[in-house]
N, C-alpha and C positions, 0 to 999 in steps of 0.2 A: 575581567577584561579579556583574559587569554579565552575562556571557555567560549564567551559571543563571538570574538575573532574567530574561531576555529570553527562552531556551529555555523559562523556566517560563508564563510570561507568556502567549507564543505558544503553547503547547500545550492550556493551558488551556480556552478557548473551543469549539475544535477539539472535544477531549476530551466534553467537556459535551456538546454540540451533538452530536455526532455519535451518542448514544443515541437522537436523535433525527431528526435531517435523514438521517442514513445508513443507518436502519433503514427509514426512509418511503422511499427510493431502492430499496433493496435489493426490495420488496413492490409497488413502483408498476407494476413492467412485469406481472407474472401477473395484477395487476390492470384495468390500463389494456385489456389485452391482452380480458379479460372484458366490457370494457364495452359494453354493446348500445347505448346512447343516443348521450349529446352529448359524445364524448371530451373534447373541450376544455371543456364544463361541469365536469365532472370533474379537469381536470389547474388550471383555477382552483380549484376547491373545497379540495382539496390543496395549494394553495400561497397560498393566503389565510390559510387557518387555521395553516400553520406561519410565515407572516409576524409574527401577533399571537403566537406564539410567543416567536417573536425578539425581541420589541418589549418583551415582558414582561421578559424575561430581560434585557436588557440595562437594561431602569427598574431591577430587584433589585440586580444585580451590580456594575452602575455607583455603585451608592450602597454599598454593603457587599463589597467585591471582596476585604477582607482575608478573607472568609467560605472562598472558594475557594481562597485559594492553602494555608490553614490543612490541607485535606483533600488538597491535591497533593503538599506539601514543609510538612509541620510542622516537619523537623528542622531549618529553614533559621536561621541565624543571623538577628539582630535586623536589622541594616542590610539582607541582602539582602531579607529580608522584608515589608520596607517598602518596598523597590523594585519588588520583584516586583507589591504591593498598584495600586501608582502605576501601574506598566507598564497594567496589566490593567485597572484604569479605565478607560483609552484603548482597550483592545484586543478590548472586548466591545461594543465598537458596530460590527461585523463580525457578530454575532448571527445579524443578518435575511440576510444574504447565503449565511454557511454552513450554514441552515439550508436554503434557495432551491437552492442545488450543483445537489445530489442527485436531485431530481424534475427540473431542467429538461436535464440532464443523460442522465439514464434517458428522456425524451422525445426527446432528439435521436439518441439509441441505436436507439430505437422507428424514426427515420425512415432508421435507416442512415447518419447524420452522425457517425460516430464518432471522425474527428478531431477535429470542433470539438470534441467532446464533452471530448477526452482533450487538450487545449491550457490547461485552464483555470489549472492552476496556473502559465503563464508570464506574465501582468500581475502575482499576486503574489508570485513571485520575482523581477519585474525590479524592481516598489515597495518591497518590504523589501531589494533590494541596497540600490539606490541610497539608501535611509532611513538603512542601515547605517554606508553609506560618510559622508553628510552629517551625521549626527549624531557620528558622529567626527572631523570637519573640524571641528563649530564646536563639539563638547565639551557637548551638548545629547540630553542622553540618549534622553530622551523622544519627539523625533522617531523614532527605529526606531518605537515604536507606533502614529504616525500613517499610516507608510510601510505597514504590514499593514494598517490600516482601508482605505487609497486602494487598495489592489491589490485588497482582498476586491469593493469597493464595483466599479471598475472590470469586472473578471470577471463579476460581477452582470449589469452592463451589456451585455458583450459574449455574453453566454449568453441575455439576453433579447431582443436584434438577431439571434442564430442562429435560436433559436426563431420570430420572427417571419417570418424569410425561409420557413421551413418551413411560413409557413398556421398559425401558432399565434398567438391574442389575447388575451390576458389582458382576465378581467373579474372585477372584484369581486364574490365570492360565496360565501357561509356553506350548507351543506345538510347538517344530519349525516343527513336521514333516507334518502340517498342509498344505495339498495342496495350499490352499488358502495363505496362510503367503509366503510361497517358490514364489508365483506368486507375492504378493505384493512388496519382495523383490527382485525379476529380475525387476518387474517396478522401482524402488525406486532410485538402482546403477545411473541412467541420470540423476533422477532427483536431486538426491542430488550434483551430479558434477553441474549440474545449479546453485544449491541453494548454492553449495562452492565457485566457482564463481560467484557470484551474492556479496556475502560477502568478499570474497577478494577484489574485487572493491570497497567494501566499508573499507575495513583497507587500500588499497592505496590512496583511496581520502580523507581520514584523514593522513594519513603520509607526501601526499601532503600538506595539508591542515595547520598541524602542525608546516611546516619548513616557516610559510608567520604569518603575525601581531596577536600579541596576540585577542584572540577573535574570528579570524577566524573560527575556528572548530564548535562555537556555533553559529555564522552566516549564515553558511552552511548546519547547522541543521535544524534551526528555517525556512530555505527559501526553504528546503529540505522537511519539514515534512509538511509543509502548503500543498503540492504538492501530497505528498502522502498521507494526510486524504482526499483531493478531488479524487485522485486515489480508495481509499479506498470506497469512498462512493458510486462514480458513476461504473469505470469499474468491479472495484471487485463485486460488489454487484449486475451487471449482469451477471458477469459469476460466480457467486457464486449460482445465478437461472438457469443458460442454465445448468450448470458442471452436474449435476445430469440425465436433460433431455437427456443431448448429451451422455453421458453413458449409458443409456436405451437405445438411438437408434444404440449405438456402438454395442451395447450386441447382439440387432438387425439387424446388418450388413443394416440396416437400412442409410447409405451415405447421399442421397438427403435429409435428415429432418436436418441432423448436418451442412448439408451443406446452408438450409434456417435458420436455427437458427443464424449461423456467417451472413450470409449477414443481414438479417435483424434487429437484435444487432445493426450492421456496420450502418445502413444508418439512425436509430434512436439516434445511441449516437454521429456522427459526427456534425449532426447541433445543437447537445449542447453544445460539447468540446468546437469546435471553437471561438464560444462567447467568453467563460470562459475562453480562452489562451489569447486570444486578450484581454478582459479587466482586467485579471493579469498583463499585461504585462505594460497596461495604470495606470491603479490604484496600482503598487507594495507598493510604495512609503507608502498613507494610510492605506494600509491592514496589512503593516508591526508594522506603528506603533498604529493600534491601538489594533492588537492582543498581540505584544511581548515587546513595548517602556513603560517601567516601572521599577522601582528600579533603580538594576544596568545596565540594558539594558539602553544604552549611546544613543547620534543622532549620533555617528561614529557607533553604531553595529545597528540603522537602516539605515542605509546607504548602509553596504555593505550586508546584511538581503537583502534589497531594487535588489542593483544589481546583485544578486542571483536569488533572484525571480526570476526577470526579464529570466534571462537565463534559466532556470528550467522548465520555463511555458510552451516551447513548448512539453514539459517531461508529461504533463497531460495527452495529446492528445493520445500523442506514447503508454505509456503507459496502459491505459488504452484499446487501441485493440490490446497491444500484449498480455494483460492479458488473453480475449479472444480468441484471436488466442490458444496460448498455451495449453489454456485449450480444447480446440479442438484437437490438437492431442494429448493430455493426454488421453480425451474420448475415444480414437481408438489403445491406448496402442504402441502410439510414444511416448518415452522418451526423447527418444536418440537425435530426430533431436535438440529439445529447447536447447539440452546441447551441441550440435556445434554450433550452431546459438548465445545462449550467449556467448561463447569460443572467436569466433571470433567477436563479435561485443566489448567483453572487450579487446580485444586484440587493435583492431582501439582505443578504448577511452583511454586506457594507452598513446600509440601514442598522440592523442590530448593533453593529462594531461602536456605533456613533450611541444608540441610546444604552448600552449595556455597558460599556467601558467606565461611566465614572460611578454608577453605584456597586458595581462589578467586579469593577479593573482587570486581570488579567481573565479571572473567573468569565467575565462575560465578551470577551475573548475568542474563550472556549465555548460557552454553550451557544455562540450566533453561528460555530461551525455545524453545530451537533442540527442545530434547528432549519440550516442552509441542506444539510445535509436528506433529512426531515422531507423538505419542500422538494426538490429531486424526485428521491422515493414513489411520492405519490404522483407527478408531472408523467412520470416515466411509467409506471404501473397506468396510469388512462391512457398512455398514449401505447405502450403494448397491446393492452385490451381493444382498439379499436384496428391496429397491424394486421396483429394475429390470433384475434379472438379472444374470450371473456377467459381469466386468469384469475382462477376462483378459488380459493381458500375453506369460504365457508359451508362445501359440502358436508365437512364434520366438524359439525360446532362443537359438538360433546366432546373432541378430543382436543379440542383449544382450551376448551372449560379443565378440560386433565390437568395441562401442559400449566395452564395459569394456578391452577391448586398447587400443582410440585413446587412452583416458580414460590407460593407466597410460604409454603412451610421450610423451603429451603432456606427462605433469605430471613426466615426466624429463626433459624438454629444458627445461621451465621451470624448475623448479629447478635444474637445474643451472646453465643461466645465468642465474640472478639470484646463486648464488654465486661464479660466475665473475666477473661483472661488477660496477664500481663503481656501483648502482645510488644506492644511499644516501650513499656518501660525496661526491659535487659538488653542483652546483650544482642550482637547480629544474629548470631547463634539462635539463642530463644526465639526470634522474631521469624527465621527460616522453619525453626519448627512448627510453634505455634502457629503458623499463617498457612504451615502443608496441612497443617491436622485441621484445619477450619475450610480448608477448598477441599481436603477427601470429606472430611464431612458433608460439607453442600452435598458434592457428587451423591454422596449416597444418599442422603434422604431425599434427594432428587429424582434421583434412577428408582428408589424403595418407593416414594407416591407413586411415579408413572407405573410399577408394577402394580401395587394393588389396587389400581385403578384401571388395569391394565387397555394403555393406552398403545392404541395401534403404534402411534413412533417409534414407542421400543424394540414391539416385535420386530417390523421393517428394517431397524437397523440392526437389530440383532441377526437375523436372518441376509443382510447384507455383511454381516465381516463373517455369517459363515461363509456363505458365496467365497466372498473373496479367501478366506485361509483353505476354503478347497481346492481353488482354482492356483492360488499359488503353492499350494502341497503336492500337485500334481505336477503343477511346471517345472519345481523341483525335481521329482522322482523319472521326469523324461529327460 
């Protein structure tokens, strides 16, 4: 009961907020990027007004919070209900913060800061552990929600100290009739119906999710979110470096460079994803328990954790080049098409939710995401291809044919040794080892096919982190 409260609690805000703080992020750089005047008039202007945003939202929600959780998890029984209510009183005074992320974030992108940029959610996961752990110590529920305000607020802080090393000053200022503002808000209208839909899909796969075995909701979480911090790391965090680029050469009518940017993004991150879907998909079982099987977390909630994953993982893949993709025609100031293209890809996955839920149950859950996900991908890849020209893959077949040989001896030696081995059966201990020796395995018989086959991928990236440990060996030594 405590865990859905608090999953629900937490997502909430987020959820809400991000139609908003995530949609003004997503439009701020092709923006900023235009601005002929006073950038920083500008990047205040933009972050004052979603300040009072915050400010409003959090006087509403704060005073009527049973409102939201009502439209998140109707199906929820009485008592968690009113937990969840509680929770979230607390946990929307985070508002101003999560709405602030995004733009200060996409500024430090602008300057080429892209690790601070990509650091923020560690103040709050280290305040919501420790919130975690303390409020289970003294048996005081309510501190986990204090623990997410202090991490939000924190972040805030340490994102407004990066900013200002960079020459940026916040000054208080209101200007709608700011050319630049009126432009970021014609871009904004698509994306925010993406980013409403995006979040609708996520209050029906919880109201699904609700009406099936207690526990479900945080199973789907836990096998959801492993998914998208690997989303997070890999595909966001290259389009989190092209977005900038590809908008420079948008500004440029510059096509042909946005258009090698996506292909060649595309051809470096497919022979990683692959791996990584395939041995999520072998290894769910361990990774589940040795990230999440603890306390109250049952072997029934890694279990269906477990057969989450499992369905999810092809969700890495998808996701990750539609991340991409999207950002690509953000660059070029299409909104509009992402928000038909998810319109209609939630529209199939509702569909699925309905026929995959009862032979399924939570399993088909997951994989109507994974398949939602799927249908995107290729929406988005024809409708690039007709933008900015043919977005082609198949000049080298032969080194797809490589990449799929490594792909199928790898995920033999993995499986095989995870059925060989006692992974499951000892202790946490054994499970941490045996599961490191079975993913450096993969690796190597992966990276050992691409050599003896020797597939262009490997040279390319091998020859790319020389690049890179020259160029930072130098920047060092000046």
């Amino acid at each position: 009961m405590v865990s859905d409260a608090f999953v629900i609690a937490f997502a909430v805000p987020g959820s809400v907020l991000a139609l908003i703080g995530a949609s003004t992020a997503a439009v701020f750089i092709p923006a900023f990027t235009r601005v002929e005047g006073d950038k920083e008039y500008f990047t205040s202007n933009v972050l004052t007004i979603l300040a009072l945003i915050g400010l409003l939202f959090t006087a509403v929600f704060a005073t009527f919070p049973e409102a939201l959780v009502f439209v998140f998890a109707s199906q929820l029984d009485v008592e968690t209900f009113a937990l969840t209510a509680e929770m979230l009183r607390i946990m929307v005074w985070s508002a101003i913060p999560i709405l602030l992320f995004g733009v200060l974030q996409s500024y430090l992108q602008i300057k080429n800061a892209f690790f601070v940029a990509s650091i923020l959610v560690i103040p709050i996961n280290i305040y919501t552990i420790l919130s975690i752990m303390f409020s289970k110590a003294v048996e005081i529920t309510y501190i986990m929600g204090y623990g997410v305000v202090a991490g939000n607020i924190m972040a805030l802080i340490l994102l407004f100290v990066a900013v200002h090393r960079k020459g940026y000053r916040y000054k208080p200022v209101i200007d709608f009739k700011m050319p630049e503002l009126r432009m970021l808000l014609f871009l904004l209208a698509p994306v925010m119906l993406t980013t409403f839909l995006g979040e609708i899909n996520l209050i029906i796969d919880r109201n699904f999710a609700s009406s099936l075995a207690v526990g479900t909701i945080s199973s789907l979480n836990y096998a959801s979110k492993t998914i998208n911090i690997l989303v997070a790391t890999i595909g966001t965090s290259v389009a989190t470096v092209l977005y900038p680029r590809m908008s420079k050469y948008a500004a440029e009518d510059n096509l042909a460079e946005i258009r090698r940017c996506v292909i060649e993004s595309m051809k470096k991150l497919i022979p990683v994803l692959l791996p990584a879907v395939v041995g999520i998909v072998i290894l769910a079982g361990p990774i589940v328990r040795i990230v999440f099987e603890r306390g109250e977390f049952t072997q029934q909630n890694t279990q269906m954790a477990m057969e989450s994953l499992r369905m999810y993982a092809p969700l890495l893949l998808f996701s990750c080049i539609n991340v991409i993709l999207t950002r690509a025609l953000f660059s070029i100031r299409d909104t509009k098409t992402p928000a038909i293209i998810t319109a209609v890809s939630i529209g199939v996955g509702i569909g699925l939710k309905f026929v995959l839920i009862g032979p399924l149950a939570h399993m088909g859950l997951a994989l109507s995401s994974s398949i939602s996900a799927m249908l995107s991908m290729i929406m988005l890849l024809f409708v690039l291809r007709r933008r900015i020209g043919l977005l082609s893959l198949k000049k080298n077949k032969w080194e797809w044919v490589k990449v799929q040989a490594a792909l199928i001896v790898m995920a033999a030696a993995v499986a095989g040794g995870y059925h060989l081995l006692p992974v499951m059966d000892g202790g946490t201990l054994q499970c941490i080892l045996l599961t490191g020796g079975l993913v450096f395995t993969g690796m190597v018989v992966y990276v050992l096919i691409l050599a003896i086959t020797r597939a262009s991928f490997l040279r390319e990236t091998i020859g790319m982190l020389q690049r890179l440990f020259t160029a930072r060996s130098r920047k060092v030594q000046t």
